[in-house]
C-alpha positions in Angstrom: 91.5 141.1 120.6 91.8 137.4 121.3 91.8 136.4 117.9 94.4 138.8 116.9 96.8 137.5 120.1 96.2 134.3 118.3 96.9 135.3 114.8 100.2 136.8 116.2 101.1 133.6 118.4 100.3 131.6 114.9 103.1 134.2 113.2 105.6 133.6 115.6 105.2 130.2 116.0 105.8 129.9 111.8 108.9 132.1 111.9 110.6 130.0 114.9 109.5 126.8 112.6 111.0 128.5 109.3 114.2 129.1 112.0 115.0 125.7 112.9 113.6 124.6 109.7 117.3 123.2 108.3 117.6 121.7 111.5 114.6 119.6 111.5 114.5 116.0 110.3 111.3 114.2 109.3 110.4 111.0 108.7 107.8 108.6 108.1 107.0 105.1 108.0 104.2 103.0 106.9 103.0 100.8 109.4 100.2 98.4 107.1 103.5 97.9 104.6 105.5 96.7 107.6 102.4 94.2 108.4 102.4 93.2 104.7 105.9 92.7 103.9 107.5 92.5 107.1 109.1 88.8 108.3 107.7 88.4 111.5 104.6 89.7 110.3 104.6 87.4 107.4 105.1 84.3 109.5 102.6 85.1 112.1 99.5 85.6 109.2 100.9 82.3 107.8 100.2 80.9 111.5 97.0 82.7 111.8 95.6 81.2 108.3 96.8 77.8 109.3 95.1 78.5 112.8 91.8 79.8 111.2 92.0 76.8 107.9 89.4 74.8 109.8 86.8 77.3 110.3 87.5 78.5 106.2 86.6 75.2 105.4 83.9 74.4 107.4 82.2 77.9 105.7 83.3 77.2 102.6 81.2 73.4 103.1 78.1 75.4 104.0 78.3 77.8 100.7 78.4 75.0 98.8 75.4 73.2 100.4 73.1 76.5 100.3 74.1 76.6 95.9 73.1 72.8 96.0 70.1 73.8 97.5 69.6 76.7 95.5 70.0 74.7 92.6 67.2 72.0 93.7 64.8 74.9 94.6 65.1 76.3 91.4 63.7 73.3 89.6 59.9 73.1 88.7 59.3 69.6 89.5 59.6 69.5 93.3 56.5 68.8 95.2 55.7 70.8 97.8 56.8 68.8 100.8 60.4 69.0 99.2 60.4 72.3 98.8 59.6 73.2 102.3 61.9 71.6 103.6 65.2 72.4 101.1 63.9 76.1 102.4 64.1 74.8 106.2 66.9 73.8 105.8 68.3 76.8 103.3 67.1 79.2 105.9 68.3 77.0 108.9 72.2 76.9 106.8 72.4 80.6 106.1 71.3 81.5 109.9 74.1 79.1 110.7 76.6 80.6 108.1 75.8 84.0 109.2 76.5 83.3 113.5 79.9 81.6 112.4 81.4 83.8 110.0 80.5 86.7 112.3 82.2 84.8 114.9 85.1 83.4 112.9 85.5 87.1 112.0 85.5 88.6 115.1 88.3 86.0 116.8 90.1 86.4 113.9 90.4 90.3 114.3 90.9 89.5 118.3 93.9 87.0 117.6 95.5 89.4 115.0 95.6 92.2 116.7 97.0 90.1 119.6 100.1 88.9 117.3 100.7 91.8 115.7 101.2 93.8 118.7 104.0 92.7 118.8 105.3 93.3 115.9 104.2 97.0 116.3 105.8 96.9 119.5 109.2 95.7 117.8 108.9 98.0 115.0 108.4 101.4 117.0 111.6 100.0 118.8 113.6 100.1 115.8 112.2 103.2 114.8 113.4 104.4 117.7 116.6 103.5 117.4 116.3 104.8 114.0 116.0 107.9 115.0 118.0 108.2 117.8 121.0 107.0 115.5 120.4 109.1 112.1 118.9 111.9 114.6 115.3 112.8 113.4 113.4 114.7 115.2 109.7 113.4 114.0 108.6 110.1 112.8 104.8 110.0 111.7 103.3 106.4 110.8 99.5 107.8 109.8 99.6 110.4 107.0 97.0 111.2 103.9 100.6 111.8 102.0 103.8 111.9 102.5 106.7 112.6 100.0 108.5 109.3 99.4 112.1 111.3 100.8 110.7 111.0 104.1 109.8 107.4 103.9 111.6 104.9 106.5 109.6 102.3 105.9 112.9 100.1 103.9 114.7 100.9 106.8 112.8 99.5 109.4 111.8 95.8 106.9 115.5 95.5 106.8 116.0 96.0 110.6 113.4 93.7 111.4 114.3 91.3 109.0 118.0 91.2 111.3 
């Protein structure tokens, strides 16, 4: 009995839909392309990368100590005192490399998403606007697929480029 009530609800629900079907204006937009390609978002990774180009560098100076030392491990001739302590201090660099990256990673993710708020922020305004002035009645951002028609996604670059 309670399935069937539901079967019917399902029914009814699909023939209002199919009613109001010419009446109903989708749209979509794709949020990652706006982080891509939008201005604002473009100048804020630029800021983020110069923010972050000490760190880079400083990691990028330890991966090119541990191949140096990889390199002088691999040879035959080192005693064994040498040896030890190129592995000391391989196992001493990679622990280090490890706790930074993880680190340089995880404030980089914090001060992204902290920028790039509000460039979400600013882009749901527009596509509010949007759709307040072409008059859609949905606007999805995250889809599996959507048939390019529907996608806003021009529209709001060019309003946020303004």
């Amino acid at each position: 009995m309670k399935s069937s009530f539901k079967w019917w609800l399902a029914g009814l629900a699909l023939l209002s839909l199919q009613a109001t079907a010419a009446d109903f204006k989708l749209g979509f937009v794709n949020i990652e392309r706006v982080y891509r390609e939008a201005a604002p978002a473009i100048a804020i990774q630029k800021k983020l990368d110069k923010e972050f180009a000490d760190r880079r560098t400083e990691l990028k100076k330890m991966e090119t100590r541990a191949k140096e030392l990889e390199g002088l491990m691999a040879k035959s001739t080192l005693s064994i005192d040498d040896r030890k302590r190129y592995e000391r201090e391989y196992a001493a660099l990679d622990r280090d490399y490890r706790a930074k990256g993880r680190e340089m990673s995880e404030d980089f993710n914090q001060r992204r998403n902290e920028e790039f708020a509000s460039v979400q922020e600013r882009a749901n305004r527009v596509l509010r606007q949007i759709a307040d002035r072409e008059q859609y009645d949905l606007i999805l951002q995250d889809v599996v697929y959507v048939n390019p028609k529907f996608d806003l996604t021009s529209k709001v670059l060019k309003e946020l480029e303004k």
